[in-house]
VOVOMI-90307 format. One record per residue (C-alpha): chain; z, x, y. Coordinates in steps of 0.05 Angstrom, whole numbers, always signed. Layout:
N
<ch A	pz Z	px X	py Y>
...
***
This chain:
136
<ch A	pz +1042	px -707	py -403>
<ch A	pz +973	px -741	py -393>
<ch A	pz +916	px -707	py -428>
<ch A	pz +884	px -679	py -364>
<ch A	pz +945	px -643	py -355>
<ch A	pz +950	px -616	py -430>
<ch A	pz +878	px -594	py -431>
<ch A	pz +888	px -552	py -362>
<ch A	pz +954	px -521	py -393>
<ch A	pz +924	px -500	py -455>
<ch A	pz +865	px -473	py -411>
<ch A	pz +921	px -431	py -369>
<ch A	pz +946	px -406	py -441>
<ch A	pz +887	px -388	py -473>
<ch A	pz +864	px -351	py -407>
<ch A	pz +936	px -319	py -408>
<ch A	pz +923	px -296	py -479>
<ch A	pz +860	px -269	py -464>
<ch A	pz +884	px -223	py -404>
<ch A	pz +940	px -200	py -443>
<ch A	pz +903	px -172	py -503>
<ch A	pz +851	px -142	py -452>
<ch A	pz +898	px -105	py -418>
<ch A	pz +933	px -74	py -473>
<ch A	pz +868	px -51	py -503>
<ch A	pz +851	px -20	py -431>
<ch A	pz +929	px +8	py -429>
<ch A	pz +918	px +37	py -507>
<ch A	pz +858	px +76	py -494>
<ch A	pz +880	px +136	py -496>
<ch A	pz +927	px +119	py -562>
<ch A	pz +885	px +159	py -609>
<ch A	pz +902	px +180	py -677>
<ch A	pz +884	px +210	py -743>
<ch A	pz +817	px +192	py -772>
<ch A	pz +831	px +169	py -847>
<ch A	pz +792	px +210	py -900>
<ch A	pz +723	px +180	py -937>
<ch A	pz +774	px +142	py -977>
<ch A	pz +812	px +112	py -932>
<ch A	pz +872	px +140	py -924>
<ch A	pz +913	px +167	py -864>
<ch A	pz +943	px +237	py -869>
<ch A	pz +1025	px +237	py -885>
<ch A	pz +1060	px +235	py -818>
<ch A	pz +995	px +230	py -767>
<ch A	pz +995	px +181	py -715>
<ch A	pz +955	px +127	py -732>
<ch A	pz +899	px +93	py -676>
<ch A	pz +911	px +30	py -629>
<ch A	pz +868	px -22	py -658>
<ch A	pz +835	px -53	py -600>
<ch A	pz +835	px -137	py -602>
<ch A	pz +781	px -192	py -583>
<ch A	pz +805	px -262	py -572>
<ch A	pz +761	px -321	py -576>
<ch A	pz +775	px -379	py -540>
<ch A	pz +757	px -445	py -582>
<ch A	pz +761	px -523	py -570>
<ch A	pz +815	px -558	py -602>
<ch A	pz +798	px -632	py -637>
<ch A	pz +850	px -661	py -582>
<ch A	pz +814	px -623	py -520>
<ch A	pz +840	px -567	py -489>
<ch A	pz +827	px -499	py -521>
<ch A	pz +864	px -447	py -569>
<ch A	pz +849	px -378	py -571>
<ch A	pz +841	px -333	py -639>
<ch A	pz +861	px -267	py -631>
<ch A	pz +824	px -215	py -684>
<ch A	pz +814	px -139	py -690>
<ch A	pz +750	px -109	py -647>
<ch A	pz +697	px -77	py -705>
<ch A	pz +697	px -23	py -715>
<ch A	pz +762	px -4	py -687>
<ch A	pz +768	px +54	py -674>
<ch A	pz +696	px +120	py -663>
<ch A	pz +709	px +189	py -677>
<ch A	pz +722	px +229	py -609>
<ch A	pz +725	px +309	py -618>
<ch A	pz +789	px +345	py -594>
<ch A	pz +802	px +409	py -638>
<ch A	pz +867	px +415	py -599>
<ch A	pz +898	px +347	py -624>
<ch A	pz +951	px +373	py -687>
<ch A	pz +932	px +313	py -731>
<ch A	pz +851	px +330	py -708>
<ch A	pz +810	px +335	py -779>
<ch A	pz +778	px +398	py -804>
<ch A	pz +726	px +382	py -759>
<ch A	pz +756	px +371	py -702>
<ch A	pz +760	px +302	py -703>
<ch A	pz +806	px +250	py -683>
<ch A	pz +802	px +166	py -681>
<ch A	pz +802	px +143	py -617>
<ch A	pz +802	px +56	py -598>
<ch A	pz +743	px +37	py -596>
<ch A	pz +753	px -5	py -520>
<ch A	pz +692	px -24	py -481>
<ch A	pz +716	px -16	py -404>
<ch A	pz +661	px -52	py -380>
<ch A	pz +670	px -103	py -433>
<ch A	pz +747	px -106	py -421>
<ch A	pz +732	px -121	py -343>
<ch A	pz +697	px -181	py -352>
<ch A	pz +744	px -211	py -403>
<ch A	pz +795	px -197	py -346>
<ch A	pz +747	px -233	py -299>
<ch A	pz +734	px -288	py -341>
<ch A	pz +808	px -294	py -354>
<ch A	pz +828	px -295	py -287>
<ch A	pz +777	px -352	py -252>
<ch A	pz +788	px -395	py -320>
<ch A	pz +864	px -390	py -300>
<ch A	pz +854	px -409	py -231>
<ch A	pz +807	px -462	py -243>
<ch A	pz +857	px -507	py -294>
<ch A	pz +902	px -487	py -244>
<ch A	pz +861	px -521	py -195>
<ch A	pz +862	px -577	py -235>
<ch A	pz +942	px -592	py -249>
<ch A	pz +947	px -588	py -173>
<ch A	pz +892	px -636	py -168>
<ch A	pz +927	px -682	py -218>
<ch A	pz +996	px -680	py -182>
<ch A	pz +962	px -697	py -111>
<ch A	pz +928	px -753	py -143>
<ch A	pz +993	px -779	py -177>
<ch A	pz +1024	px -763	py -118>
<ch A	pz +986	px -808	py -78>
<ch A	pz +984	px -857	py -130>
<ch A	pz +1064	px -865	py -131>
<ch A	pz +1060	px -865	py -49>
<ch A	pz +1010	px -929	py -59>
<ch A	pz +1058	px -965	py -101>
<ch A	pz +1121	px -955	py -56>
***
């Protein structure tokens, strides 16, 4: 595979990545859980919160990219539902902390970075293409 065509693969992959992790933080929003006491701990048998993830989409030596995928910080805010039965004495429980407006643009992003190395493998073939109908 010629390097044009590596570097717009790993471009489809990384924006793959990237749309994938954003839409499970957007399906996990409403996964909320216990909040862990001042020490850190999680009460024995409560649920425990969806930590929301970030990906970062960096530049490989060889071209194309790679994404990193890492926990969002903090990860989860303190929401108040009394009625939740793992809910703190005050009434609190950890919900993910997932930006929706923040989540829609990585979606965006995702999407027209897909299309455009898209764009660019069919570009390759039609130039190979026409390059093997020269040379017949």
């Amino acid at each position: 595979m010629s390097s044009v065509m590596s570097i717009a693969v790993s471009g489809m992959q990384a924006a793959a990545h990237r749309l994938q992790v954003s839409a499970n933080n957007v399906a996990n929003t409403r996964s909320d859980g216990a909040l862990p006491n001042a020490q850190g701990a999680y009460p024995d048998g409560a649920p425990r919160v969806y930590a929301p993830r970030r990906v970062d989409q960096v530049e490989q030596v060889s071209g194309g990219a790679r994404t990193v995928e890492s926990e969002v910080s903090p990860s989860h805010v303190p929401v108040y539902d009394p009625s939740a039965p793992y809910a703190n004495e005050d009434g609190l429980v950890a919900a993910p902390n997932v930006d929706y407006a923040e989540e829609a643009v990585q979606q965006l992003m995702a999407t027209l970075a897909y299309s455009a190395n898209a764009r660019v493998v069919t570009s390759y073939n039609q130039m190979v293409k026409s390059l093997f109908d020269m040379t017949a």
